[in-house]
C-alpha positions, 0 to 999 in steps of 0.5 A: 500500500506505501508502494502506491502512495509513494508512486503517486507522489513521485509522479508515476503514470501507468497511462490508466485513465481514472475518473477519481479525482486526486486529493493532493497529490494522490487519486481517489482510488489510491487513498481509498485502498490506502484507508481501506488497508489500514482499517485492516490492520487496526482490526487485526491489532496491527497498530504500527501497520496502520499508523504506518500507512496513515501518516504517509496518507496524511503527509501526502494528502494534507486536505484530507480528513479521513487519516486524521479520524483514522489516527484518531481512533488508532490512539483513543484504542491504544489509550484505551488499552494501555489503560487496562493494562494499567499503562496511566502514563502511555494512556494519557499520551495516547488520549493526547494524540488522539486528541490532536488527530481529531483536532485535525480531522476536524480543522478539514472538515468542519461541517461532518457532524459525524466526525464532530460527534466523534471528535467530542467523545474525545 
């Protein structure tokens, strides 16, 4: 999946012809897998995989929410179970982060009341 991100920002052409409209730098169709892969892996608890991924999709696609919101939960579920496991410090960091990720996520895309709901769980 960071295969396709990085051929999309260094300008690959394969010659295909795609109606999906790019976000940054990016198609449509490149961040969708890319988001749909790292929803994967956070349901697998595959957290580095996914962080991996979104934080690539972020850098590459700036205006786009979704990895943010996708960050988001991926620290609030890390908080949630380094709290468990009696983790206070690494889940107040976590709480932070998801925190700061929602902050973004909204900052893009400040009329999704879905996301605003969320955002406010936080």
């Amino acid at each position: 999946m960071l295969i396709l991100i990085s051929q999309a920002s260094c300008g690959h052409d394969s010659g295909e012809s795609t109606s999906a409209k790019p976000r940054g730098d990016i198609r449509e169709s490149d961040v969708q897998a890319a988001l749909e892969s790292a929803e994967t892996y956070m349901v697998t608890s595959r957290a580095p995989e996914a962080r991996a991924i979104l934080t690539v999709l972020a850098e590459r696609s700036p205006e786009d929410w979704r990895p943010h919101e996708m960050l988001g939960r991926l620290h609030f579920r890390q908080g949630t179970d380094a709290l468990a496991a009696g983790l206070n410090d690494q889940a107040k960091l976590y709480q932070q982060q998801a925190y700061a990720s929602y902050a973004r996520a909204c900052e893009r895309a400040p009329d999704d009341e879905n996301l605003q709901q969320s955002a406010g769980e936080i």
